[in-house]
C-alpha positions in Angstrom: 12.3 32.8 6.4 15.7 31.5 7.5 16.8 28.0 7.7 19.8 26.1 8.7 21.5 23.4 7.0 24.2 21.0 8.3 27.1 20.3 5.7 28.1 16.7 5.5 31.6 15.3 7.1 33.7 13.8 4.2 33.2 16.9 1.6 37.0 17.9 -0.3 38.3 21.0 0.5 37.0 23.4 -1.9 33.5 21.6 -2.7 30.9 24.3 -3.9 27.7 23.8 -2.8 25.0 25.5 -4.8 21.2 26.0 -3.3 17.9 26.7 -5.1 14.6 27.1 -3.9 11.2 27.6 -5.7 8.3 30.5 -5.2 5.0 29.5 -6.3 1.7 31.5 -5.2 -0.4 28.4 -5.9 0.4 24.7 -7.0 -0.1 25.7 -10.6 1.8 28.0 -10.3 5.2 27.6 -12.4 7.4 30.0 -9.9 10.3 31.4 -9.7 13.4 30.1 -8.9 16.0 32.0 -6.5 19.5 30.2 -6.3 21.6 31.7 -3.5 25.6 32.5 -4.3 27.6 29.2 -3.9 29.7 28.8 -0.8 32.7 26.6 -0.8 33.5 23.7 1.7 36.6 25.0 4.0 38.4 21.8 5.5 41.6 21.8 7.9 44.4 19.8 6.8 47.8 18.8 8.5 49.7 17.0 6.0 52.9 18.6 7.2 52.4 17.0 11.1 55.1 15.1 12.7 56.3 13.5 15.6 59.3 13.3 16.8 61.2 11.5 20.3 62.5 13.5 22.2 64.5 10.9 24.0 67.4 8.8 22.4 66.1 6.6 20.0 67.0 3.8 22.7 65.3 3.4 25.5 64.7 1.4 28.8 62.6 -0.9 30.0 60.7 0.8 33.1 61.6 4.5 31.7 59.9 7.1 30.3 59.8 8.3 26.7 58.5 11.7 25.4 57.0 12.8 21.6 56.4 16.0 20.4 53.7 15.9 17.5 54.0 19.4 15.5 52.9 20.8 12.0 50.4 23.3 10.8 46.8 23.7 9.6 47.7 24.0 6.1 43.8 23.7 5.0 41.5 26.6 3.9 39.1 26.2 7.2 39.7 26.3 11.1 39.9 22.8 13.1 36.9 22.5 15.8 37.8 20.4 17.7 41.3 20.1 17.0 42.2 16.7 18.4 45.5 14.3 18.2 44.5 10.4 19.4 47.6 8.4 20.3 48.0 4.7 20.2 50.5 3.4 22.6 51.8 0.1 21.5 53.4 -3.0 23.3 52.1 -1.6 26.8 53.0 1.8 26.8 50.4 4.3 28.8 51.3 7.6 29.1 52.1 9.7 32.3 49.5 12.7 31.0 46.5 12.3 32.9 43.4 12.2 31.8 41.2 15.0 32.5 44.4 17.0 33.3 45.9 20.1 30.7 49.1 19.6 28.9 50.7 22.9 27.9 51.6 23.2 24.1 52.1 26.3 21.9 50.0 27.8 18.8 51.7 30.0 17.0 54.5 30.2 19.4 51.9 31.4 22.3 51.5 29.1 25.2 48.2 26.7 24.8 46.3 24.2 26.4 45.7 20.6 25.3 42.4 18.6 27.1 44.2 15.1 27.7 41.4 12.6 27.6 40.8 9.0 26.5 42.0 6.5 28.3 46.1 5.6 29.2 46.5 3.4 26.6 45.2 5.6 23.8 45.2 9.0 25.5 43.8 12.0 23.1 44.9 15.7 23.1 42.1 18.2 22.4 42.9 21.7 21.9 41.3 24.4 24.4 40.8 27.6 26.6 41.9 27.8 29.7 38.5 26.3 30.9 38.6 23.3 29.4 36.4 24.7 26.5 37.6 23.7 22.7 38.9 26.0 21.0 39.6 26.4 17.0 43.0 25.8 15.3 42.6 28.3 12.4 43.6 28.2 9.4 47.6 28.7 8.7 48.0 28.3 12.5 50.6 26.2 13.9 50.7 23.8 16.6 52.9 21.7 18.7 51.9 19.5 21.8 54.7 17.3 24.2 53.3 13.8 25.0 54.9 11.8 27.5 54.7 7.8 28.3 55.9 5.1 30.6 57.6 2.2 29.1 56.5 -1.3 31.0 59.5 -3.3 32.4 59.9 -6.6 31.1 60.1 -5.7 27.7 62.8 -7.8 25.7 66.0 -6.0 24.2 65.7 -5.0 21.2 61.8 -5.3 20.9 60.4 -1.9 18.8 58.0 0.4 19.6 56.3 2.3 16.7 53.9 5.1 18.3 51.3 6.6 15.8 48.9 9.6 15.9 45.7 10.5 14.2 45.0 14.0 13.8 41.2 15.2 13.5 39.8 18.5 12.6 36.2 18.1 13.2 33.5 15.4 14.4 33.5 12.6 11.3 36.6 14.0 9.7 39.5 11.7 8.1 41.7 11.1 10.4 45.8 12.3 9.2 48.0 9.3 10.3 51.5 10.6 12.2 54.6 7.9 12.3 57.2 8.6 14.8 60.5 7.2 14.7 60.3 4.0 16.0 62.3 3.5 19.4 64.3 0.3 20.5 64.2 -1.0 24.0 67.7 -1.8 25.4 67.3 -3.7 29.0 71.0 -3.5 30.0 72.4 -7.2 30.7 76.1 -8.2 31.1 78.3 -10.5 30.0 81.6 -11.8 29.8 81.7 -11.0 33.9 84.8 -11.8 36.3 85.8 -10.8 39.3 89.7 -11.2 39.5 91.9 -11.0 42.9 95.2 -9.2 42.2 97.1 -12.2 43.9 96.4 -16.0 44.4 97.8 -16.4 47.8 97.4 -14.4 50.7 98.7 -14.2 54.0 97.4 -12.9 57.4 97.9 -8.7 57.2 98.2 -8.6 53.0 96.9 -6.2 51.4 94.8 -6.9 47.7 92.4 -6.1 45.8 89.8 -7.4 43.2 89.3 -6.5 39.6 85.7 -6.6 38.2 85.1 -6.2 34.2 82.6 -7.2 32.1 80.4 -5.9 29.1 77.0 -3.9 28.5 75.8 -5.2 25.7 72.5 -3.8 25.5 71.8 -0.8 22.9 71.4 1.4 26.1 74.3 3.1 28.3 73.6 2.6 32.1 74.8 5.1 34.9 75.0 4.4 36.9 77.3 1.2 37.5 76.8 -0.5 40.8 
């Protein structure tokens, strides 16, 4: 006889689990007991994950900001399905539809991520080229570009910490990934004048006006109208 058995999310990588089973020919019977080899629990991990912007660490209000979230299963067992969830804070929703493939790499070879979710927190599932999942194996490395719209309005100087969760299976603990958190710089000016370069004029002069001023938020702006 053959029967399944369904190991329990949460195990630690490494867990043995031993089973025993007992053969009686009657009730009375005292039996015999068979105990099968052990088999160890195998469980992806991706302690080494991170995510980094690839933008300047200053950004605009009403631009667009891009992460690329990176690392390797580093557990003893393959991730199925390998998922990163993304939580876009103070407005953000990213520009990756859902429903639509991102490309990434594994291993260095072109891959296909399953955005889903919703805009505000989008998640990328790894998977074949028809929208199946697919395993992240074990020692197999990864790396996935996400990309976001940043709402206007936002006040200079106001943060934005992005985070990921990284899954390997249904149930598992979820790996937390910090990116470096980005600083929203609206450009405003100050200190404006427009100056003529002479105070009195007469019919046919030629002159001219002199306009300074000064950016002073944390972003550069090009251009200068």
């Amino acid at each position: 006889v053959t029967f399944q058995a369904t190991v329990p999310a949460g195990l630690s990588d490494g867990t043995q689990i031993t089973n025993s089973v007992l053969l009686q020919t009657n009730p009375g019977d005292p039996g015999t007991t068979l105990t099968a080899n052990p088999v160890s629990v195998a469980i992806p991990q991706f302690a080494d994950a991170t995510k980094t912007p690839l933008s300047s660490l200053n950004v605009e209000a009403g631009g667009t900001v891009a992460f690329n979230i990176s690392g390797t299963n580093n557990g003893s067992g393959k991730a199925l399905p390998f998922t990163i969830a993304d939580s876009l804070p103070n407005g953000l929703n990213i520009s990756d539809a859902p429903g639509t493939l991102v490309s990434g790499t594994v291993n260095g070879a072109a891959a296909n991520f399953l955005v889903g979710g919703t805009s505000t927190s989008p998640t990328y599932t790894l998977v074949d080229a028809n929208s199946n999942p697919i395993p992240l194996n074990q020692g197999a490395s990864y790396s996935v570009t996400v990309h976001g719209n940043v709402p206007q309005g936002l006040a200079d100087g106001t943060e934005i910490d992005n985070t990921a969760n990284i899954s390997g299976y249904p149930g598992s603990p979820l790996t937390p990934v910090n990116a470096i958190p980005l600083k929203i710089g609206t450009p405003f000016f100050s200190n404006t004048s427009k100056t003529p370069s002479i105070s009195n004029i007469s019919p046919g002069d030629t002159f001219s006006y002199t306009v300074t001023g000064a950016n002073n938020s944390n972003n550069p702006v090009t251009p200068v109208v």
